[in-house]
Structure formats: C-alpha cells, structure tokens
TORDRENTI-519388 format. One line per field, with one value per residue (C-alpha): residue number from 1; residue in three letters; x, y, z. Coordinates in nm, 4 decimals. Layout:
// residues N
n: c(NUM_...)
res: c(ALA_...)
c1: c(X_...)
c2: c(Y_...)
c3: c(Z_...)
// end
This chain:
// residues 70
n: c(1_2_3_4_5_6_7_8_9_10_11_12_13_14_15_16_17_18_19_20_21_22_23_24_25_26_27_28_29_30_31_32_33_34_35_36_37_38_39_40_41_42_43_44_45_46_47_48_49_50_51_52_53_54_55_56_57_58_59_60_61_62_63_64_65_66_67_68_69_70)
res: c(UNK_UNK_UNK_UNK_UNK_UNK_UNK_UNK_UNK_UNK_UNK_UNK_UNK_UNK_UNK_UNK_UNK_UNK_UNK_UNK_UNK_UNK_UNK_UNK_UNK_UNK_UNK_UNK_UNK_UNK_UNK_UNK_UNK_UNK_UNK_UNK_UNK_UNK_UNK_UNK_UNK_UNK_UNK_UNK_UNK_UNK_UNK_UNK_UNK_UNK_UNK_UNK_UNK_UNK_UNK_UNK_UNK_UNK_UNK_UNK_UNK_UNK_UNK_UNK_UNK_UNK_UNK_UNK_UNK_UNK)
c1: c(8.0819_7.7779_7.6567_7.7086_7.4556_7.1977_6.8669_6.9108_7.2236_7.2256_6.9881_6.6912_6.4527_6.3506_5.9503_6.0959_6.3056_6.2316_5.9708_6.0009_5.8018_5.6577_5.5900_5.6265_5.8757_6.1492_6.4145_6.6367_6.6423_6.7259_7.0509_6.9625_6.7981_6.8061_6.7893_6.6981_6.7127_6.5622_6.5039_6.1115_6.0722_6.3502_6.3087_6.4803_6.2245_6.3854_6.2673_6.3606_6.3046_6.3733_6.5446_6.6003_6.2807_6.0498_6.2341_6.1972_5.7944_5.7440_5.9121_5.7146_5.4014_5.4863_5.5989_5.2555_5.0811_5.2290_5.1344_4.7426_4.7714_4.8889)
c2: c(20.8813_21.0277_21.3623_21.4977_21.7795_21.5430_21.4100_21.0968_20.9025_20.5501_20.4341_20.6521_20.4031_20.5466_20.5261_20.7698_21.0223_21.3573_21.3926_21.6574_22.0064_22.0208_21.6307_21.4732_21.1817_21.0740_21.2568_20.9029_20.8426_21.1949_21.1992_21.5591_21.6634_22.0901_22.2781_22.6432_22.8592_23.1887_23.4181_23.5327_23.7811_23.6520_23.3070_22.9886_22.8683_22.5889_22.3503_22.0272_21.9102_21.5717_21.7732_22.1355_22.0982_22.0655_22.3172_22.5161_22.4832_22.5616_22.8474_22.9773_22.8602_23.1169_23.3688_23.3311_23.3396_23.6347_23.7687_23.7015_23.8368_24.1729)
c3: c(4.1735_4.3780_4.3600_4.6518_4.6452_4.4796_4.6554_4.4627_4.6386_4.5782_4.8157_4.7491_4.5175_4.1938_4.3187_4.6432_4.3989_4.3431_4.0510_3.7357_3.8546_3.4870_3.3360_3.7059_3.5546_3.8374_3.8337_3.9418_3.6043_3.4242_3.3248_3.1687_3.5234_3.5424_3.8858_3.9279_4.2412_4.2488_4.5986_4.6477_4.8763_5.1272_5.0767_4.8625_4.5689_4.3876_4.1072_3.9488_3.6029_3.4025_3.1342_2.9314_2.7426_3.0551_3.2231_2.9308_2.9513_3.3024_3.2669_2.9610_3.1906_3.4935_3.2379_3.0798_3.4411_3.5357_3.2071_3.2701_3.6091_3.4860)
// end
C-alpha cells in the first residue's frame, strides 16, 4: 500500500527522492524515515531524516547552534 502523504509514491526514482536533512542518504530507501513539523514565526518548517539516529543529531546540532548564538 502507498503512503498517501509520502513524497516517495511509486514512481518517484530513488536518485529524484527526498534526501536525509542530516547524512543526505535517500529517503526512497528508509524504511525508518522520521518527519518533524514545527511553526517559525507563522510559517511550516519541516524536515526529513533516513532514520531516529540522524534525526536525533540534527537536532542536537540546532540545539547546540542556538546555544553558541546565545
């Protein structure tokens, strides 16, 4: 069965999928794939990643960003 809400139907090739925000693998191939959504100022931000471990490091990334910035 397709995904409906996914970006990766059947007929996208794997060299046109979406590619992890954090190790930049396709995602047409991550069975573990994670999605977050988050609002910024008004608007949608959204990010893909292969699995929970990548998604796990670019978060710690941003939270170590925002860190340095303060």
């Amino acid at each position: 069965m397709e995904d409906p809400t996914s970006d990766l139907g059947e007929d996208v090739p794997p060299d046109e999928a979406a590619t992890c925000e954090w190790c930049g693998d396709s995602l047409a191939t991550a069975p573990e794939r994670r999605v977050r959504t988050w609002i910024t100022d008004g608007a949608v931000q959204r990010v893909e990643c292969c699995d929970a471990d990548c998604l796990r490091a670019w978060r710690d990334s941003r939270e170590n960003s925002a860190e340095d910035r303060s």
